[in-house]
C-alpha positions as CSV (number, residue, x, y, z in Angstrom):
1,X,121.7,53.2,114.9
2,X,119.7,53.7,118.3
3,X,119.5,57.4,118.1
4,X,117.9,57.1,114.4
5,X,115.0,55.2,116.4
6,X,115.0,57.4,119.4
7,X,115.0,60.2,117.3
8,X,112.0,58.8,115.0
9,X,110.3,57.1,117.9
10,X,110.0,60.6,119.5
11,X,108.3,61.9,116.5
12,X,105.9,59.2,116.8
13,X,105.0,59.9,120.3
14,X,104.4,63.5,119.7
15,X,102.1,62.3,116.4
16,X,99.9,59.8,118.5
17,X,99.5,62.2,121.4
18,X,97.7,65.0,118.7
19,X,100.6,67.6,118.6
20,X,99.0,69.9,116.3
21,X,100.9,70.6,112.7
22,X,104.1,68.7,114.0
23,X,106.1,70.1,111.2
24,X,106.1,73.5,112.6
25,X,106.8,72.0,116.1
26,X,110.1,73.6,117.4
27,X,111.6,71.1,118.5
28,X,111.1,69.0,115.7
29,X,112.0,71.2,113.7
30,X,115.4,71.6,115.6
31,X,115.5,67.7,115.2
32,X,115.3,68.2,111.6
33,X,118.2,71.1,111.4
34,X,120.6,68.8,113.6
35,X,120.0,65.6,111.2
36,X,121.0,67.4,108.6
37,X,124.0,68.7,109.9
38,X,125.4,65.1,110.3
39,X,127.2,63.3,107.5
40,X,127.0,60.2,109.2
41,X,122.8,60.3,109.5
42,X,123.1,61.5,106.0
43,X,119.3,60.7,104.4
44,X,117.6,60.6,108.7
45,X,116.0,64.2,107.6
46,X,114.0,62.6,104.8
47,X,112.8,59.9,107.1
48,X,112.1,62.2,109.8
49,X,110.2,64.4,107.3
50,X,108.0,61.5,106.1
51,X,107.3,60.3,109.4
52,X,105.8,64.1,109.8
53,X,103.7,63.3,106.9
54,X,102.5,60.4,107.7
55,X,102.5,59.5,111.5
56,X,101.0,55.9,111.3
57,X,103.7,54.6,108.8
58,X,106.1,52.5,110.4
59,X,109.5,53.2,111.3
60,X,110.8,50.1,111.5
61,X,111.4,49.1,107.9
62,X,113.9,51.9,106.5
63,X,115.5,51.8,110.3
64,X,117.0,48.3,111.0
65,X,117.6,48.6,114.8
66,X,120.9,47.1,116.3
67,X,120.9,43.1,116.5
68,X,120.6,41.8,120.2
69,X,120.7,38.1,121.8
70,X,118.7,35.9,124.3
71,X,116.1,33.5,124.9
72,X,112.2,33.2,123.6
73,X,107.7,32.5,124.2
74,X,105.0,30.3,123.0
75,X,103.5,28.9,119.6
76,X,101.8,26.3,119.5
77,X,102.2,23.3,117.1
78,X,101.4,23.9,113.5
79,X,103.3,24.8,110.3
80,X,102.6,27.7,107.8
81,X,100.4,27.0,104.8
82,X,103.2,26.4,102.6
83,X,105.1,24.5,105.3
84,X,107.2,21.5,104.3
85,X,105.0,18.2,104.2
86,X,107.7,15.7,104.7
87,X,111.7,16.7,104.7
88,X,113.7,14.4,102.3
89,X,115.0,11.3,104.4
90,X,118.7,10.6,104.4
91,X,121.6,12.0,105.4
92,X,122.9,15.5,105.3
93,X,126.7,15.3,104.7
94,X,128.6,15.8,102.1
95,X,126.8,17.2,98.6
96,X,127.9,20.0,96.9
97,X,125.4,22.2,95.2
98,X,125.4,24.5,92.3
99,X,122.8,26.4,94.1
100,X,121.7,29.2,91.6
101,X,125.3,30.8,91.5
102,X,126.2,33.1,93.9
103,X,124.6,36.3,95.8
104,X,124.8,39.2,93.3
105,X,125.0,43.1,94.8
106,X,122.0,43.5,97.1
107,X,120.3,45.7,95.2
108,X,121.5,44.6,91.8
109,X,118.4,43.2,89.5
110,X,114.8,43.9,88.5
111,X,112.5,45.1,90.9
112,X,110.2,42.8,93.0
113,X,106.6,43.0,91.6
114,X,103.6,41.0,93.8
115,X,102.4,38.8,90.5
116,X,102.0,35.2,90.1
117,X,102.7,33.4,87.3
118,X,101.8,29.5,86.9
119,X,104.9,27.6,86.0
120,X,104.7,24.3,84.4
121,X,106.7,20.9,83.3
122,X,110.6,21.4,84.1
123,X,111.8,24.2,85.8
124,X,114.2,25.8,82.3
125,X,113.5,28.5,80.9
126,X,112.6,27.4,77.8
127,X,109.6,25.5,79.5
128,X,108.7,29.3,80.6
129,X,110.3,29.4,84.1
130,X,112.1,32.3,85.6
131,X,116.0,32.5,85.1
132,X,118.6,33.6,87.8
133,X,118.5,37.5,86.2
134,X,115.1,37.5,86.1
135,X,115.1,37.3,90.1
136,X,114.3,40.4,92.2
137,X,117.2,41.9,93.7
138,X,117.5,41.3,97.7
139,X,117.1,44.2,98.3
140,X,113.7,45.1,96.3
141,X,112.8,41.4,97.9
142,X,113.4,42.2,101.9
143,X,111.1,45.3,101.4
144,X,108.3,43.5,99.7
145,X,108.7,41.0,102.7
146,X,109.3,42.6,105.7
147,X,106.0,43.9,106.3
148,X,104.7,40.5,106.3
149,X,107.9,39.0,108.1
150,X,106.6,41.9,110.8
151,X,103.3,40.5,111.6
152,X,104.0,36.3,110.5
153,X,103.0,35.1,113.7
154,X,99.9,36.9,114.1
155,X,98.7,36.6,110.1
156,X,99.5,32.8,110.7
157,X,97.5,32.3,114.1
158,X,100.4,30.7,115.9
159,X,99.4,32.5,119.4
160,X,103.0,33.7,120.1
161,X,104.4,37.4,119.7
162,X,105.8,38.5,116.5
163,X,109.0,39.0,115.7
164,X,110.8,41.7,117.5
165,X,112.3,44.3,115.1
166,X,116.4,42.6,117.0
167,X,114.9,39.4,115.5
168,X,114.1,40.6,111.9
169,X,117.6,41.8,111.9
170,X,118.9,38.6,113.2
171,X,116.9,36.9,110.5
172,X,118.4,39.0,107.9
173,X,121.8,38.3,108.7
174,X,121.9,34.9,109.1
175,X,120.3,34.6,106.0
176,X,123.3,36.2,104.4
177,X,125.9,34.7,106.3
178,X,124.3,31.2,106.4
179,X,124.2,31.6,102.9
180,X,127.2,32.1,101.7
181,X,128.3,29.0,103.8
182,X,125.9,26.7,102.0
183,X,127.0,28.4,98.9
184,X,123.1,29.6,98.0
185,X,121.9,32.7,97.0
186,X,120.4,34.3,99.4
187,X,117.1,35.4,98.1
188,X,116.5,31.4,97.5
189,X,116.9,31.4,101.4
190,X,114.2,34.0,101.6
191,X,111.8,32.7,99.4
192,X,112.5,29.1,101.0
193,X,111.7,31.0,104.2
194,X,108.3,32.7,103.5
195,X,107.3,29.1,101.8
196,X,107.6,27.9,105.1
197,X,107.2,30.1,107.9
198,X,106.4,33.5,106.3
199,X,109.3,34.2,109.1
200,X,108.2,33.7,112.5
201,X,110.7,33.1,114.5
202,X,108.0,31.3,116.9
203,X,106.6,29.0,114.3
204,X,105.4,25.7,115.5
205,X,106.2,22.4,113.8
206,X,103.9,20.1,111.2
207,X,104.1,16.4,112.3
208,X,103.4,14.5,109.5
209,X,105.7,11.7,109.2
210,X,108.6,13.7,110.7
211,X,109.2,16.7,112.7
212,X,109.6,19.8,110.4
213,X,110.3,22.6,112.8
214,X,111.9,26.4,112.3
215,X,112.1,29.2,110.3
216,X,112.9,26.6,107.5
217,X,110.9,23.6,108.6
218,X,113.7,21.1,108.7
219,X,113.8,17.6,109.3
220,X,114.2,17.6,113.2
221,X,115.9,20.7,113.2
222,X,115.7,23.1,116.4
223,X,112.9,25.9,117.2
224,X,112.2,29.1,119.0
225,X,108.5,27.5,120.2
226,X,108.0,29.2,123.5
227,X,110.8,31.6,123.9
228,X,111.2,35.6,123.9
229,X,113.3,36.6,122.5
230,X,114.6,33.7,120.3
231,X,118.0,33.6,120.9
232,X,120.4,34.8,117.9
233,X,122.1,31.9,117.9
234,X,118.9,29.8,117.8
235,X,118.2,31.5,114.5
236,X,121.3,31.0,112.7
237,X,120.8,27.5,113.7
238,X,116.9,27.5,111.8
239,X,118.4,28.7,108.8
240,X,121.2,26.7,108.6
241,X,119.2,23.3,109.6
242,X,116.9,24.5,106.3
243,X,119.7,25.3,104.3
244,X,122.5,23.1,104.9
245,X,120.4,19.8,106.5
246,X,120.2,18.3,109.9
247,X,121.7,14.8,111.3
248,X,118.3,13.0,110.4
249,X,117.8,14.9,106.7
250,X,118.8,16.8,104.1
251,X,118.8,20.7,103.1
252,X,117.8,22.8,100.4
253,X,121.9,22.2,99.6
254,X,121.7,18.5,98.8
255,X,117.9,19.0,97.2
256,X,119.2,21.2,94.8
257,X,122.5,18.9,94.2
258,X,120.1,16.3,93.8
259,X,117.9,18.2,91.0
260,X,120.7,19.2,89.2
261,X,122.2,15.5,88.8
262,X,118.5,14.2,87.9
263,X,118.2,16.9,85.5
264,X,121.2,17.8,84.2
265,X,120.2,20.9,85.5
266,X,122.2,24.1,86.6
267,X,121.0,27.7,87.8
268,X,117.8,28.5,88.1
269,X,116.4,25.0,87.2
270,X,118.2,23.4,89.7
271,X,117.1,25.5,92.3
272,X,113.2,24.9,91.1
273,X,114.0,21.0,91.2
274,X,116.0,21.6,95.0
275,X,112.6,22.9,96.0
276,X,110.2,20.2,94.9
277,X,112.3,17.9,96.8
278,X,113.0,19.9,100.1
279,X,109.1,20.3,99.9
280,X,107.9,16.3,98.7
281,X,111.7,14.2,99.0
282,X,111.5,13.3,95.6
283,X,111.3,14.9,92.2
284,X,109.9,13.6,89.1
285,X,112.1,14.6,85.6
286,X,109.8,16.8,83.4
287,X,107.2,17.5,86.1
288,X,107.9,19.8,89.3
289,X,104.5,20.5,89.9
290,X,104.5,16.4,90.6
291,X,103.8,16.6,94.4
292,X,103.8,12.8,95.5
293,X,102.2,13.2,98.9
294,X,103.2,17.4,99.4
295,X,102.9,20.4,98.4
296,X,101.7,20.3,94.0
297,X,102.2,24.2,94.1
298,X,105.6,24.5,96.1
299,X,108.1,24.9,93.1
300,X,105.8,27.3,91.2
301,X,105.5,29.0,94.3
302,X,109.4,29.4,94.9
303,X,109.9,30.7,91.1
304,X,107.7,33.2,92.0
305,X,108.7,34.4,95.4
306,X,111.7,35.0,93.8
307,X,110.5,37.5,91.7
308,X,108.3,39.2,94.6
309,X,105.4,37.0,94.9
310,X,103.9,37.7,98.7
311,X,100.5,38.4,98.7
312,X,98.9,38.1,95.0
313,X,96.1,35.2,95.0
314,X,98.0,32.1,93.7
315,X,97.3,31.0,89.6
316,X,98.2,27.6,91.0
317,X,95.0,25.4,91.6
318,X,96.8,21.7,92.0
319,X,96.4,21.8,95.9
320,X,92.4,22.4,95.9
């Protein structure tokens, strides 16, 4: 994987430094013959040839550099806009969830698409929300992201670096792998994660009533505030504090379980319902956009991050 980004980052260099008409540079052009001789860099050329075209694209989306550990620097305090106002209270043992069925194929599903829709009343589809197959694929969903997941500390004004393109990776997988533990799909675990931190691994924490720090804005979980690089481990442990709950509160796991017992809900639905309570601790039956004292917007919001919301201004006017 590092020669890809050698090999690329090389281009790049000759690009910003004015190399006149790069793609009849020699030894780009040699670059270009090798790639394609090599099963195992099998669609590099392409890249390579794009990157030609267009020398201020980045090169770090379609590349995914090799995951690597250690320690991280400053943010100072503060959620993201949609950060969690209050995490549910109680404990975080023991609930099982039928959290929106399992992971499909990553690329399996429709495409993400940057609308928004406003949802209203329950969370089923018959009230007009989104079902499971109606989700973007992961796939289609990391690409719409990642550029914002890129540059998430510096679009939310924390003051610390953004994420390195190790950490994005590290993100990645311990969405997947933390996941499957909690038995959630993982696109929820995106979309929970660009509710709450747009993915900065630096993200400070909101102090409302308690603590919600982390990629995920748990109750009293752990953070990366003030450390470069955040460790791998340090993420995992953000993800999972979000997903499967801390000591002092619970996850989007026993949210969900929660939603689906109070609505007789499964899927879909009771994924919606998880979300108005990780967001406000409490849901109200025939009303997710309810927000008690959090966010009125947050379950709308979810529905449609999972079908490629990012960037689109919001239909949802409840929170001013």
């Amino acid at each position: 994987m590092q020669p890809k980004i050698a090999i690329i980052t090389t281009l790049a260099s000759l690009a910003s430094v004015g190399t006149a008409a790069p793609a009849v540079d020699p030894r780009i052009a040699e670059v270009i013959k090798l790639v394609k001789e090599i099963p195992a860099l099998k669609g590099l050329a392409e890249i390579i040839a794009a990157k030609v075209a267009s020398p201020d694209a980045p090169i770090l989306g379609p590349v995914a550099a090799t995951p690597k550990t250690t320690p991280t620097t400053g943010a100072p305090a503060g959620g993201a806009s949609g950060a969690t106002a209050g995490a549910p209270a109680g404990s975080a043992g023991g609930a099982t969830a039928p959290a929106g069925g399992s992971s499909p194929s990553d690329s399996k599903g429709p495409q993400a698409k940057d609308v928004y829709t406003f949802y209203q009343g329950d969370g089923s589809t018959a009230a007009g929300w989104p079902s499971e197959q109606q989700w973007a694929s992961f796939d289609s969903l990391w690409k719409i992201n990642l550029p914002f997941i890129q540059k998430s500390c510096t679009n939310l004004r924390t003051g610390a670096p953004d994420n390195s393109p190790q950490e994005i990776e590290q993100i990645k997988k311990a969405l997947a792998d933390v996941s499957k533990e909690a038995g959630i799909d993982k696109r929820v675990g995106l979309a929970l994660m660009m509710q709450e931190s747009k993915g900065c691994v630096r993200i400070g924490t909101t102090a409302v009533d308690v603590e919600n720090p982390g990629l995920l804005q748990s109750h009293k979980g752990v953070n990366c505030i003030g450390k470069v690089p955040c460790p791998q481990a340090t993420i995992k442990q953000m993800i999972k504090d979000g997903l499967e709950g801390t000591q002092f509160g619970d996850g989007l796991k026993q949210t969900i379980a929660q939603g689906a017992k109070q609505l007789n809900a499964k899927g879909a639905q009771a994924v919606y319902a998880g979300a108005r309570g990780y967001n406000s601790g409490s849901i109200k039956t025939g009303d997710l956009n309810f927000k008690f004292k959090a966010t009125a917007c947050y379950a709308t919001d979810i529905a449609n991050r999972l079908t490629g919301w990012i960037a689109s201004p919001s239909k949802c006017k409840l929170d001013g």
